[in-house]
Biopython code that builds the backbone (N, CA, C, O; Angstrom):
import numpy as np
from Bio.PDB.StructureBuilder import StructureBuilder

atoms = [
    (1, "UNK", "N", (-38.493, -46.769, 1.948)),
    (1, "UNK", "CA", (-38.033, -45.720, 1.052)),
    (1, "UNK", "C", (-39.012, -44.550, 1.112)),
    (1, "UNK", "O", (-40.218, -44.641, 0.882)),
    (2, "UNK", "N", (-38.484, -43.660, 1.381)),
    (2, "UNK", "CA", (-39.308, -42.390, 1.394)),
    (2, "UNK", "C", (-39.988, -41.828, -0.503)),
    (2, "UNK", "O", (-39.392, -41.853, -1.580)),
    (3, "UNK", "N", (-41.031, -41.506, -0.251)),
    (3, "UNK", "CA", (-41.787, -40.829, -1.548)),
    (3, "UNK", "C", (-40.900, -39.356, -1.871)),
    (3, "UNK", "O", (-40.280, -38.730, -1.012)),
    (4, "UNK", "N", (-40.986, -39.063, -3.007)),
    (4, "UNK", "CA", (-40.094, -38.259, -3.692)),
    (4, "UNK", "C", (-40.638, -37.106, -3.464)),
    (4, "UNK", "O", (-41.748, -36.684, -3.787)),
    (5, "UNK", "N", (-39.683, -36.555, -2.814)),
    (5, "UNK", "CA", (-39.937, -34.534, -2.213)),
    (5, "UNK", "C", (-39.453, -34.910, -0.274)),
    (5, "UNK", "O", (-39.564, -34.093, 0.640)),
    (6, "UNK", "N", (-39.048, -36.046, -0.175)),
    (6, "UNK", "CA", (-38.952, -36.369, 1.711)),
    (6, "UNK", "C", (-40.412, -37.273, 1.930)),
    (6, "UNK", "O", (-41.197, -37.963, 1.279)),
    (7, "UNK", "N", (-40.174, -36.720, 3.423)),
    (7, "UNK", "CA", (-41.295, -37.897, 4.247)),
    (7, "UNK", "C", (-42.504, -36.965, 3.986)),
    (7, "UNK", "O", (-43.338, -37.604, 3.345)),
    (8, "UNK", "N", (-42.840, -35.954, 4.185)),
    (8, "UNK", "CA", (-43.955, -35.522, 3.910)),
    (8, "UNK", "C", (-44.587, -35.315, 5.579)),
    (8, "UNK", "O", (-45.732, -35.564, 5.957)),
    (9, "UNK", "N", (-43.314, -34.725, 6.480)),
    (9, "UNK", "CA", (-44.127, -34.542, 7.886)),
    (9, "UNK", "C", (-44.588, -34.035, 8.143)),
    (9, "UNK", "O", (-44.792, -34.066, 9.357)),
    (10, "UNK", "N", (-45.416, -32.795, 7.174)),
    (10, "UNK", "CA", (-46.247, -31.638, 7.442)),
    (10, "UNK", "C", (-47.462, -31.612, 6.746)),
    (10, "UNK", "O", (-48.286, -30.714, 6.569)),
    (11, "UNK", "N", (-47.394, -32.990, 6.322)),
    (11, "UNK", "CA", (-48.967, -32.693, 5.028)),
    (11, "UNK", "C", (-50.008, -33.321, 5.988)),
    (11, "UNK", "O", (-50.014, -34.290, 6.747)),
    (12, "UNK", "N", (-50.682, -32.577, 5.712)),
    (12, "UNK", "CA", (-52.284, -32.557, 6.669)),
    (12, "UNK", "C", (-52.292, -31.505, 7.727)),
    (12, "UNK", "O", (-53.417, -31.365, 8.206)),
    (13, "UNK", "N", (-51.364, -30.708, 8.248)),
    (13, "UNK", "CA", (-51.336, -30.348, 9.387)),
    (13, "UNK", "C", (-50.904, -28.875, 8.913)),
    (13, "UNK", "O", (-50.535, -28.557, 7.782)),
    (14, "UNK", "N", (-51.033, -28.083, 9.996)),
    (14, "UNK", "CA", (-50.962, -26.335, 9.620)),
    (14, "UNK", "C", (-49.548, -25.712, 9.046)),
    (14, "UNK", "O", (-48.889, -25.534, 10.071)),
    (15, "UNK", "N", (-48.890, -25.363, 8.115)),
    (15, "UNK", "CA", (-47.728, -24.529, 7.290)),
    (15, "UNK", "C", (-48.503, -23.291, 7.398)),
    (15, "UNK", "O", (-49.714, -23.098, 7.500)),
    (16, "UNK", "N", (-47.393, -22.420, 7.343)),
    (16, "UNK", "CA", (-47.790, -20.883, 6.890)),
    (16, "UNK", "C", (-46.604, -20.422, 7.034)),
    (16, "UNK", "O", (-45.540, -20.835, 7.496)),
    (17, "UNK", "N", (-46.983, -19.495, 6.557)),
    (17, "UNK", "CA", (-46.075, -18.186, 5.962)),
    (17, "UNK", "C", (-46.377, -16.755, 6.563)),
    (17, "UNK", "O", (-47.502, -16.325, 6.311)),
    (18, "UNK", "N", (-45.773, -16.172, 7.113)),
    (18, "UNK", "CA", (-46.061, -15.271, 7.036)),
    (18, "UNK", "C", (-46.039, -13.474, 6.638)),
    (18, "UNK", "O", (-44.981, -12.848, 6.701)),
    (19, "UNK", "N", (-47.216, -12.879, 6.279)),
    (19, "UNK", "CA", (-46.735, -11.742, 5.304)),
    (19, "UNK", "C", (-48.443, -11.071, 5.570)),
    (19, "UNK", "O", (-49.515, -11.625, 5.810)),
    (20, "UNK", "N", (-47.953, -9.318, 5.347)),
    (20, "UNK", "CA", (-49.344, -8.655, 5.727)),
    (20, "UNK", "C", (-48.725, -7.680, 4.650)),
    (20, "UNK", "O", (-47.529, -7.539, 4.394)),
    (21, "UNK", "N", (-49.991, -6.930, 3.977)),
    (21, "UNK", "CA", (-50.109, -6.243, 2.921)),
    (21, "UNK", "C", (-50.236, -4.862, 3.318)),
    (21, "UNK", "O", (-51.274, -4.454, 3.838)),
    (22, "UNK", "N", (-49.151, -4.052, 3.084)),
    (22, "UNK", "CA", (-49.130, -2.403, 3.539)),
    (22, "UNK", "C", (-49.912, -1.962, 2.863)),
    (22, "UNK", "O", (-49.985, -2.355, 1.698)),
    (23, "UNK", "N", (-50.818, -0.939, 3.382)),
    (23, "UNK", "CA", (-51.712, -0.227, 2.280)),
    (23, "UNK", "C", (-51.551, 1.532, 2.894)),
    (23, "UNK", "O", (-51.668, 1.961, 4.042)),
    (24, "UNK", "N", (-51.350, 2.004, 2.049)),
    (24, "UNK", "CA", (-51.014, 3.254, 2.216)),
    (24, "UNK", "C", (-52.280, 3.913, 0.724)),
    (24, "UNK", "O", (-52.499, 3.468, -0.402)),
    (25, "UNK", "N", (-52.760, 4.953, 1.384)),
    (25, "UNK", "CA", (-54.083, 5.283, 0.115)),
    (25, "UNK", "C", (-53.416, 6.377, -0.135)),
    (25, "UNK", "O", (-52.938, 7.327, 0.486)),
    (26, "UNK", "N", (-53.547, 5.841, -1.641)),
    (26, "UNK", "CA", (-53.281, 7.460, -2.351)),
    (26, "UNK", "C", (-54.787, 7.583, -3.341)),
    (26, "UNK", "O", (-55.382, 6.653, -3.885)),
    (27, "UNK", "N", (-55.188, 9.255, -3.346)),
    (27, "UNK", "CA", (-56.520, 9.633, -4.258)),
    (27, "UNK", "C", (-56.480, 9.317, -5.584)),
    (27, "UNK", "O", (-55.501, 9.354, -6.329)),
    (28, "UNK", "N", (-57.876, 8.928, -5.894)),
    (28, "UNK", "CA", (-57.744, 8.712, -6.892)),
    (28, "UNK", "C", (-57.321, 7.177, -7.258)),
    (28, "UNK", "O", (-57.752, 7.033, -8.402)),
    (29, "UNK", "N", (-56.893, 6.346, -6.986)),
    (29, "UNK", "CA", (-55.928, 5.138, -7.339)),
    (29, "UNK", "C", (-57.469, 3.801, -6.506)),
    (29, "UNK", "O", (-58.113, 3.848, -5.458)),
    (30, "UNK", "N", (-57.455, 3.152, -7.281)),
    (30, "UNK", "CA", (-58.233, 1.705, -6.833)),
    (30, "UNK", "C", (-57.212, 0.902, -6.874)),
    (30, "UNK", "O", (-57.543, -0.044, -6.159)),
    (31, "UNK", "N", (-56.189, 0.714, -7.274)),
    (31, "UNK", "CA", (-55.008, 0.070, -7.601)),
    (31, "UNK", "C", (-54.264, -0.261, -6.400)),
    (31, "UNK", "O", (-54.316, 0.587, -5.509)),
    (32, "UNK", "N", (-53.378, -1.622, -6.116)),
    (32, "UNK", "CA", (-52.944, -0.874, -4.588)),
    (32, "UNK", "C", (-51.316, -0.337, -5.503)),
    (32, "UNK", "O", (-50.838, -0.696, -6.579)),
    (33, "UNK", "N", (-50.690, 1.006, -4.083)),
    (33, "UNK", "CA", (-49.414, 1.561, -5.065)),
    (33, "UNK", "C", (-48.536, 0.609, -4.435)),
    (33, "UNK", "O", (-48.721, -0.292, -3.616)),
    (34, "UNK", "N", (-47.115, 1.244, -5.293)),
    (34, "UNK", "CA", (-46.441, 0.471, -5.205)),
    (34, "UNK", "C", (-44.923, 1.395, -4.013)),
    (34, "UNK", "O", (-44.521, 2.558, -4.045)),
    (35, "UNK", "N", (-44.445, 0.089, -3.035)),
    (35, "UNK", "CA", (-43.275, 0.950, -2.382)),
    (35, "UNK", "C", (-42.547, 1.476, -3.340)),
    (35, "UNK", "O", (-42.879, 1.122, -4.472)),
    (36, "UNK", "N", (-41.569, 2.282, -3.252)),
    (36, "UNK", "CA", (-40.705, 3.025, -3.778)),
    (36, "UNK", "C", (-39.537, 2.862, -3.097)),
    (36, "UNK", "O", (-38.598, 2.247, -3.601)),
    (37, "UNK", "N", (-39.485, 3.379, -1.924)),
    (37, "UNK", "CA", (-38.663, 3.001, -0.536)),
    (37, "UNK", "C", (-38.755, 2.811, 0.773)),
    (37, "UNK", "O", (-39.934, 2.812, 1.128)),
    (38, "UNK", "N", (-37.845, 2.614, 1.817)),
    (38, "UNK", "CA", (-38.771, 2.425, 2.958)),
    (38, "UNK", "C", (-37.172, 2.729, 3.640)),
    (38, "UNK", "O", (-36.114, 2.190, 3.314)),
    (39, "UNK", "N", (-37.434, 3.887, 4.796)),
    (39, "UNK", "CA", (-36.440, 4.120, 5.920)),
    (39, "UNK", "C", (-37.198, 3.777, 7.533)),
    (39, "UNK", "O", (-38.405, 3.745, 7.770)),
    (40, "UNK", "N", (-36.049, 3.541, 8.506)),
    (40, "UNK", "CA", (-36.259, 3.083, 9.260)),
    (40, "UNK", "C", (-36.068, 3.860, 10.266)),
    (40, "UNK", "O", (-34.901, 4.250, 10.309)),
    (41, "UNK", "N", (-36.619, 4.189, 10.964)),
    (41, "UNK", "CA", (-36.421, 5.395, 12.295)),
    (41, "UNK", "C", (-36.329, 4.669, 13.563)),
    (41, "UNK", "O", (-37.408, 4.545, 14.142)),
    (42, "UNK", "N", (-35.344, 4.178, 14.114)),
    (42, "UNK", "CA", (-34.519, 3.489, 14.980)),
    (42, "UNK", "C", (-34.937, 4.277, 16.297)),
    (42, "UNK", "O", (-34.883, 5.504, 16.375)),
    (43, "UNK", "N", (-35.389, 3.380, 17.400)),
    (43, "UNK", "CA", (-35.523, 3.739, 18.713)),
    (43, "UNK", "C", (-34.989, 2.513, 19.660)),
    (43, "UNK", "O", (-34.998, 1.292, 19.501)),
    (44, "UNK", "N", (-34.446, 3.492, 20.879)),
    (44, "UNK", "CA", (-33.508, 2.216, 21.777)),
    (44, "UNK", "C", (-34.859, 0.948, 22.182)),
    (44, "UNK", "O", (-34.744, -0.278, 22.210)),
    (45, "UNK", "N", (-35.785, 1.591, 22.390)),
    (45, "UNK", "CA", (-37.353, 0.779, 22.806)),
    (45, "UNK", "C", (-37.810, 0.224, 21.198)),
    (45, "UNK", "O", (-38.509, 0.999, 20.546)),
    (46, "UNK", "N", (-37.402, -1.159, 20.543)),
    (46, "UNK", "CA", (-37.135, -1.651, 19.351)),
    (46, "UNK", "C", (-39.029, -1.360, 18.762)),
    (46, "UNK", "O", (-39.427, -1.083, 17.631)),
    (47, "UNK", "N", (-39.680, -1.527, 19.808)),
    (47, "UNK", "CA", (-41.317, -1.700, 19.589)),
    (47, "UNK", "C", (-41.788, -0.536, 19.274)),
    (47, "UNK", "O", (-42.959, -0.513, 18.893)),
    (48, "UNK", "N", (-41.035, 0.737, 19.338)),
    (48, "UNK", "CA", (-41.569, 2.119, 19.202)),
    (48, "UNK", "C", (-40.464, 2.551, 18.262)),
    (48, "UNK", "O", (-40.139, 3.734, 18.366)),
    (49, "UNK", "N", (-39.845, 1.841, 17.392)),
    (49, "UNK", "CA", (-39.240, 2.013, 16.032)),
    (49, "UNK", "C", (-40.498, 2.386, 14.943)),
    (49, "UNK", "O", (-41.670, 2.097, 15.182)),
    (50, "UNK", "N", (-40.093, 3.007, 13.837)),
    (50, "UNK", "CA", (-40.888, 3.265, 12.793)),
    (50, "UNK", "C", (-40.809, 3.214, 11.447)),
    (50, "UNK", "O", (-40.184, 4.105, 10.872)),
    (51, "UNK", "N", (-41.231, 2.496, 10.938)),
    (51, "UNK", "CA", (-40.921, 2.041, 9.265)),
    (51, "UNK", "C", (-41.377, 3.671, 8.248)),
    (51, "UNK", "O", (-42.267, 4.057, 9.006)),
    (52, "UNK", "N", (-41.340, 4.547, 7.341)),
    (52, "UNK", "CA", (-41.841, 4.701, 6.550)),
    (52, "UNK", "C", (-41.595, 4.318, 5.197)),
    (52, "UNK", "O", (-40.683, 3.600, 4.786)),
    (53, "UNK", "N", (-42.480, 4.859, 4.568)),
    (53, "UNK", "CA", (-42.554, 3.862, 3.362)),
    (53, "UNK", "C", (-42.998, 5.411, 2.037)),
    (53, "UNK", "O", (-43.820, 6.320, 2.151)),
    (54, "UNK", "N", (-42.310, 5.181, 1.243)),
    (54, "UNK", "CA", (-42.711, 5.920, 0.267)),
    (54, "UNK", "C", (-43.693, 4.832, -1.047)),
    (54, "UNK", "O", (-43.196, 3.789, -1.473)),
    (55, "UNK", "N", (-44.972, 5.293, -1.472)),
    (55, "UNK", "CA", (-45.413, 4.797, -2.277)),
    (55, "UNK", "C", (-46.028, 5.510, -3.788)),
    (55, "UNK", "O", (-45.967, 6.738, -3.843)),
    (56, "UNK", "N", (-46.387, 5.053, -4.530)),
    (56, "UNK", "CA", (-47.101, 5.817, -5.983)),
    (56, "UNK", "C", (-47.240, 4.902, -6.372)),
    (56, "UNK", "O", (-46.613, 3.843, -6.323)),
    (57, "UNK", "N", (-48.770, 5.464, -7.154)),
    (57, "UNK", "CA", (-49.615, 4.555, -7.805)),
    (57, "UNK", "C", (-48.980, 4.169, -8.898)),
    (57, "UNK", "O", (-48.020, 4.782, -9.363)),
    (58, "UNK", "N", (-49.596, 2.855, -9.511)),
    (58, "UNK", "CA", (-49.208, 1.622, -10.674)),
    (58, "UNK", "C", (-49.792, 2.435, -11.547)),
    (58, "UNK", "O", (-49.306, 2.040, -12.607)),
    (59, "UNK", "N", (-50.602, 3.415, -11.839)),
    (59, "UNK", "CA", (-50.744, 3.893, -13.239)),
    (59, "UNK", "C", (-49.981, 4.928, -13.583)),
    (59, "UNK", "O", (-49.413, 5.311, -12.561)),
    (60, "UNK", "N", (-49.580, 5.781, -14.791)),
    (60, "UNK", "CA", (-48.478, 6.521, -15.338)),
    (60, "UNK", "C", (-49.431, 7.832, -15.088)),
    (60, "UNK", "O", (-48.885, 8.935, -15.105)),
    (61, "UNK", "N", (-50.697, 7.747, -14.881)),
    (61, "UNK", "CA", (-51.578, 8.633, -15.477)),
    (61, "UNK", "C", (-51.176, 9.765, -13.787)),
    (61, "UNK", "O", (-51.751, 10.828, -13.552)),
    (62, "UNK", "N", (-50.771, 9.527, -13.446)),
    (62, "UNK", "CA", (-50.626, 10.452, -11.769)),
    (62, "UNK", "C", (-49.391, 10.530, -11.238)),
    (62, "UNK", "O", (-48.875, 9.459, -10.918)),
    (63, "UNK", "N", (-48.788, 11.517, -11.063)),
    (63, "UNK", "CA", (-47.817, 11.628, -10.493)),
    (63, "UNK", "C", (-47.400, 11.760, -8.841)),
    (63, "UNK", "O", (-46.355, 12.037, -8.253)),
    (64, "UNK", "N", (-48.582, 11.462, -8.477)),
    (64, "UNK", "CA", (-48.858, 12.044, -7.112)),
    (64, "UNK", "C", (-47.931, 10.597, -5.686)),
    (64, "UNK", "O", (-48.318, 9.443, -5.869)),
    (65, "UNK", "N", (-47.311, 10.714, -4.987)),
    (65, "UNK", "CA", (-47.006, 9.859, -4.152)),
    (65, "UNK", "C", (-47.745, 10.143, -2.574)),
    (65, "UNK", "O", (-48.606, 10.998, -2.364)),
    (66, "UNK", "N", (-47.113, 9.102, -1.446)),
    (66, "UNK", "CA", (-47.460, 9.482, -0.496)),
    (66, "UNK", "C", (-46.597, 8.676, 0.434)),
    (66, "UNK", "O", (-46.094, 7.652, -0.028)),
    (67, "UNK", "N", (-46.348, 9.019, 1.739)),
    (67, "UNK", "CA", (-45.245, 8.545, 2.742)),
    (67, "UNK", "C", (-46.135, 8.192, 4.074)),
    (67, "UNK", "O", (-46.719, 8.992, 4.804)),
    (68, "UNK", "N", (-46.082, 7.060, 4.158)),
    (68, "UNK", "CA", (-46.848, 6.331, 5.289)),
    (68, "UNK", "C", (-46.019, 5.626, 6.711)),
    (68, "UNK", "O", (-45.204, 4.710, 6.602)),
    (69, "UNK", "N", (-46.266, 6.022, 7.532)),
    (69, "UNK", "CA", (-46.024, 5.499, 8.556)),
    (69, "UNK", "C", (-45.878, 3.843, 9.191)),
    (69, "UNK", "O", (-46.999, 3.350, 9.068)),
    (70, "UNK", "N", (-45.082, 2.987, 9.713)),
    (70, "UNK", "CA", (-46.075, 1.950, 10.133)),
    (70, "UNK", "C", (-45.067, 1.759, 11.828)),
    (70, "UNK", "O", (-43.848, 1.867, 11.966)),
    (71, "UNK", "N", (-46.058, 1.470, 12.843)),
    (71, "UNK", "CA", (-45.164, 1.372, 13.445)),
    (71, "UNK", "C", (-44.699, -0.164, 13.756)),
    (71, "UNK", "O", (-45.333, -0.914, 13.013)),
    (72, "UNK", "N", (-43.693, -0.973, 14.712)),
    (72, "UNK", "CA", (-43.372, -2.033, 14.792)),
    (72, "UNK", "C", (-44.107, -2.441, 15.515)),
    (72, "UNK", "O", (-44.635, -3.515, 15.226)),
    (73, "UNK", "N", (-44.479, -1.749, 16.813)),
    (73, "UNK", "CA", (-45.701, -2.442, 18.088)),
    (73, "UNK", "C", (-46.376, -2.471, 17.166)),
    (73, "UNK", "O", (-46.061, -3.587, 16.754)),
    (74, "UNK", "N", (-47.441, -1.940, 16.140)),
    (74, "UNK", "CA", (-48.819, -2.083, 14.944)),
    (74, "UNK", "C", (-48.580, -3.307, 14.247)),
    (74, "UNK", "O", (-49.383, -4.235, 14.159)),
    (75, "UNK", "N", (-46.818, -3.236, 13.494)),
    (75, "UNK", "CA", (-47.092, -4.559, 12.293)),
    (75, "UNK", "C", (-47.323, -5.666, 13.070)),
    (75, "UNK", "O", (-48.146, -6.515, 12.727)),
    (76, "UNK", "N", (-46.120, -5.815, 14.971)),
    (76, "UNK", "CA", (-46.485, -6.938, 15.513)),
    (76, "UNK", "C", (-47.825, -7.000, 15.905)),
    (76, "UNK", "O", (-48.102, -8.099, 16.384)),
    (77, "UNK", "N", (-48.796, -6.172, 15.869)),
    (77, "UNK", "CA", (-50.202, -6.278, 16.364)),
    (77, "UNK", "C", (-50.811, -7.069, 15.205)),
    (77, "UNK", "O", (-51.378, -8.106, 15.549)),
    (78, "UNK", "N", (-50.807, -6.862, 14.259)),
    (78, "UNK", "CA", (-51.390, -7.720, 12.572)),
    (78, "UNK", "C", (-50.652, -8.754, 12.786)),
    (78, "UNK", "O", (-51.467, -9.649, 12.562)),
    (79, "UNK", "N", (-49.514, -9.361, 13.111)),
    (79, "UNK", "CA", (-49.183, -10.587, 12.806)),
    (79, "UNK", "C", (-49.369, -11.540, 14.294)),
    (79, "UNK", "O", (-48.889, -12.674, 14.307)),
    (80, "UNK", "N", (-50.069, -11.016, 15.489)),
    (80, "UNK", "CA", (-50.577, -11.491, 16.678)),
    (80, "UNK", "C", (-51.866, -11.601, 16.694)),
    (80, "UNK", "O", (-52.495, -12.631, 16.937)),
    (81, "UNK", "N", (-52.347, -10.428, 16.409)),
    (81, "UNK", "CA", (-53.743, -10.741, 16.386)),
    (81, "UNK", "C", (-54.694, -10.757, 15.541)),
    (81, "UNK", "O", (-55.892, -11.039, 15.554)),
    (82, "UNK", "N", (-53.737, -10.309, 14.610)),
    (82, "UNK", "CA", (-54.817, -10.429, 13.010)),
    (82, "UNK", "C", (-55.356, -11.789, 12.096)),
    (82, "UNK", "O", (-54.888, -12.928, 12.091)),
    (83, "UNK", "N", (-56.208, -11.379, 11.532)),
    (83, "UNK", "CA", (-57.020, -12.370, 11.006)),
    (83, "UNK", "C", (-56.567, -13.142, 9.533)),
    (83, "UNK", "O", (-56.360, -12.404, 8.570)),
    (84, "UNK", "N", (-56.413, -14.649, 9.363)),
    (84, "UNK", "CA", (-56.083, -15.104, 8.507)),
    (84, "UNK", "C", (-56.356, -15.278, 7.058)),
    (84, "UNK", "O", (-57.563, -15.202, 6.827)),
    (85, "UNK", "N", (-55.887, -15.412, 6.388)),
    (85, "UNK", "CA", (-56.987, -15.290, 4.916)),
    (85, "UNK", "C", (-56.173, -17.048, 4.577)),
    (85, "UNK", "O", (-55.129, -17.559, 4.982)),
    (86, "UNK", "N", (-57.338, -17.557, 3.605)),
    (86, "UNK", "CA", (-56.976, -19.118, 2.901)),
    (86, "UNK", "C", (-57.156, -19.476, 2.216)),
    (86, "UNK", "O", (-58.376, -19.530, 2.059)),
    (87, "UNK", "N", (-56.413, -20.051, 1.163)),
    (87, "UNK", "CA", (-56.987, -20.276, 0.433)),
    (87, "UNK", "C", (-58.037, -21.192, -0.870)),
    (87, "UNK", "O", (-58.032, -22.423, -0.912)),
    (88, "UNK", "N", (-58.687, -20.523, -1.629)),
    (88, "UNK", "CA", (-59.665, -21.998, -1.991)),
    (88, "UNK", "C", (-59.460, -21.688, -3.876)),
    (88, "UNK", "O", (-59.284, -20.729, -4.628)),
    (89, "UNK", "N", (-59.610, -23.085, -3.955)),
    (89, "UNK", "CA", (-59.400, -23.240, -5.359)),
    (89, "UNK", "C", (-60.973, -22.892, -6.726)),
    (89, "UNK", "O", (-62.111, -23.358, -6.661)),
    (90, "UNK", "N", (-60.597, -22.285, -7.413)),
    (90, "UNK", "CA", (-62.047, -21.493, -7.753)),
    (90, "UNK", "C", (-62.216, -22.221, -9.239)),
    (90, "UNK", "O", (-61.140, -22.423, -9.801)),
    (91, "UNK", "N", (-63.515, -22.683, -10.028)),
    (91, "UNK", "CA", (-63.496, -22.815, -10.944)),
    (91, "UNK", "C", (-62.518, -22.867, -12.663)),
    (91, "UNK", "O", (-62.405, -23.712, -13.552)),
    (92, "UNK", "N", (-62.077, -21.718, -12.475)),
    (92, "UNK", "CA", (-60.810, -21.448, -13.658)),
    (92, "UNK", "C", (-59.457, -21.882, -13.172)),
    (92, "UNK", "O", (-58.496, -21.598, -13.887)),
    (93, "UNK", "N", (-59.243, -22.573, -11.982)),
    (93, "UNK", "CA", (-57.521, -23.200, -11.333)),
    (93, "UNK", "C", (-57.015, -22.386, -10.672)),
    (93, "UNK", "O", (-56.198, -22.896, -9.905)),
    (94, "UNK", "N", (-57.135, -20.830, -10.541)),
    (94, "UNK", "CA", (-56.674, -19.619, -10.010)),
    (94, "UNK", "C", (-57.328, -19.748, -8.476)),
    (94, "UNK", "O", (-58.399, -20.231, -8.107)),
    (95, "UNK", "N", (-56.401, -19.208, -7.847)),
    (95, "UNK", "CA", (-56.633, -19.460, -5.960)),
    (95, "UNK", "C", (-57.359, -17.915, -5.989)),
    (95, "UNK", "O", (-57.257, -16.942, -6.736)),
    (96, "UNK", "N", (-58.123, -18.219, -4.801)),
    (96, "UNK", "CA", (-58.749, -16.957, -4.491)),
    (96, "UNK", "C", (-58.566, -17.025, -3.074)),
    (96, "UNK", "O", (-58.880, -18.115, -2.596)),
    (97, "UNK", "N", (-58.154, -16.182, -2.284)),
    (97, "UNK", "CA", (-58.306, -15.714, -0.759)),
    (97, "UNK", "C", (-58.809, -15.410, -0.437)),
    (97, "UNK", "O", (-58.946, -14.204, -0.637)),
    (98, "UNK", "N", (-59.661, -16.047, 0.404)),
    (98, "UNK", "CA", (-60.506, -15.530, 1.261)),
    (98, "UNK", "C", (-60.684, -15.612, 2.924)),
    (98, "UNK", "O", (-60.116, -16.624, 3.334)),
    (99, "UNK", "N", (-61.276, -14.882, 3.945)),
    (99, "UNK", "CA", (-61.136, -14.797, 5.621)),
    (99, "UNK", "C", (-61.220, -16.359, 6.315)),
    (99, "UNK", "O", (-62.262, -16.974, 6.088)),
    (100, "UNK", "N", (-60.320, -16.941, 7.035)),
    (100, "UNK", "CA", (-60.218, -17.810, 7.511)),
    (100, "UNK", "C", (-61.426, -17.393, 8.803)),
    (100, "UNK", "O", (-61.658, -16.448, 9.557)),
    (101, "UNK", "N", (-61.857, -18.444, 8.562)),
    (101, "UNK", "CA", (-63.359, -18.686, 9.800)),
    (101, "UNK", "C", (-62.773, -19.911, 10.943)),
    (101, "UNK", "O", (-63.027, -19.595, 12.105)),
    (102, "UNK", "N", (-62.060, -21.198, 10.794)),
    (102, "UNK", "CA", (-61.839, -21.750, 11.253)),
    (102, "UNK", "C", (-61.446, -21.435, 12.859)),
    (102, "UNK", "O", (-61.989, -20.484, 13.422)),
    (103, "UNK", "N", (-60.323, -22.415, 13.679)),
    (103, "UNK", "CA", (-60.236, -22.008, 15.040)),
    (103, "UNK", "C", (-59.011, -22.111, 14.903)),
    (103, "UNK", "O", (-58.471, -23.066, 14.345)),
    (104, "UNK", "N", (-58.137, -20.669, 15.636)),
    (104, "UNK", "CA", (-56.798, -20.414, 15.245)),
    (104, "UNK", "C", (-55.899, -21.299, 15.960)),
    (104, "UNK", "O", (-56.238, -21.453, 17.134)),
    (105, "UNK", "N", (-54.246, -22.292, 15.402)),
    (105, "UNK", "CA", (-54.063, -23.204, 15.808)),
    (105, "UNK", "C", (-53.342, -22.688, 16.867)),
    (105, "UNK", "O", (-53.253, -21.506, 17.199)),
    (106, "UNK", "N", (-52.628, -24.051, 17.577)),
    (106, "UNK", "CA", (-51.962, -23.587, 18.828)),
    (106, "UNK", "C", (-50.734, -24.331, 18.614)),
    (106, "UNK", "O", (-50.828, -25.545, 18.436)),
    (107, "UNK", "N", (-49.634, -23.791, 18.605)),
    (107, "UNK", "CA", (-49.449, -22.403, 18.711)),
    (107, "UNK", "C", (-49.776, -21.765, 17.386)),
    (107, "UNK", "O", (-49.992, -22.294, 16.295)),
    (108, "UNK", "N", (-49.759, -20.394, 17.776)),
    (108, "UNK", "CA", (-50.517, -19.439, 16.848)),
    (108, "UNK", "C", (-49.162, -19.510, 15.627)),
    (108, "UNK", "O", (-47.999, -19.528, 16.029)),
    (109, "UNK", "N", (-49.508, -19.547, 14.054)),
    (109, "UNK", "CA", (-48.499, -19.496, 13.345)),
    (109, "UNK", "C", (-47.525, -18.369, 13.584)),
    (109, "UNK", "O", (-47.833, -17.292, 14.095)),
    (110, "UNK", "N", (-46.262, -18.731, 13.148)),
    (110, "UNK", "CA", (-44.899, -17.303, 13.259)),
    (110, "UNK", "C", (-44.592, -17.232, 15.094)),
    (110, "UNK", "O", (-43.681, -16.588, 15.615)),
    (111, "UNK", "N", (-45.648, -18.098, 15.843)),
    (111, "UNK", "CA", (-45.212, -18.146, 17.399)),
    (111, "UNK", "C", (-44.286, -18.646, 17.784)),
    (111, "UNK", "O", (-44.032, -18.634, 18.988)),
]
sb = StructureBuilder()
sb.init_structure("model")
sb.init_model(0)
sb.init_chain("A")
sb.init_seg("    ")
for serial, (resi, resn, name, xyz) in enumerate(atoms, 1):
    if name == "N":
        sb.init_residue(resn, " ", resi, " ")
    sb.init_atom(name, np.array(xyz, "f"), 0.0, 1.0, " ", f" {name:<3s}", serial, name[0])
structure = sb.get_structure()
């Protein structure tokens, strides 16, 4: 009889998810902002497509926005060759993330 949730064929061994954090700076703001919207600028060469992104800061106190670029060859560059974050369990129960040091698995996650 299997334990309750399935067999459990992935515990011990590497899961992930994957997801990278846009940062677009606006002055003034320590905060990160928040999207607003995001259009897509379509090229027949799918890798030289271009996301922008409209953002403004989380406080009321600024009205100021800003429109950031990202391209698709770049985001696939962060999710190929970028560096992992992991996480560890901290005194108060709350996870904290921090830079994965370990040796990246094979195959590489999202591969």
């Amino acid at each position: 009889m299997c334990p309750a949730g399935g067999q459990r064929t992935l515990q011990r061994k590497w899961t992930s998810f994957l997801k990278a954090r846009l940062d677009c700076s606006l002055a003034e703001s320590s905060l990160p902002s928040i999207v607003q919207d995001v259009f897509l600028l379509k090229n027949d060469d799918w890798s030289k497509s271009v996301f922008y992104a409209v953002f403004t800061p989380q406080s009321s106190l600024s009205d100021m926005s800003a429109v950031c670029a990202y391209s698709v060859s770049a985001i696939g560059d962060v999710f190929n060759k970028g560096k992992f974050k992991t996480p560890v369990t901290v005194e108060t129960s709350h996870v904290k993330w921090v830079m994965y040091s370990g040796e990246v698995p094979t195959p590489r996650p999202g591969a």
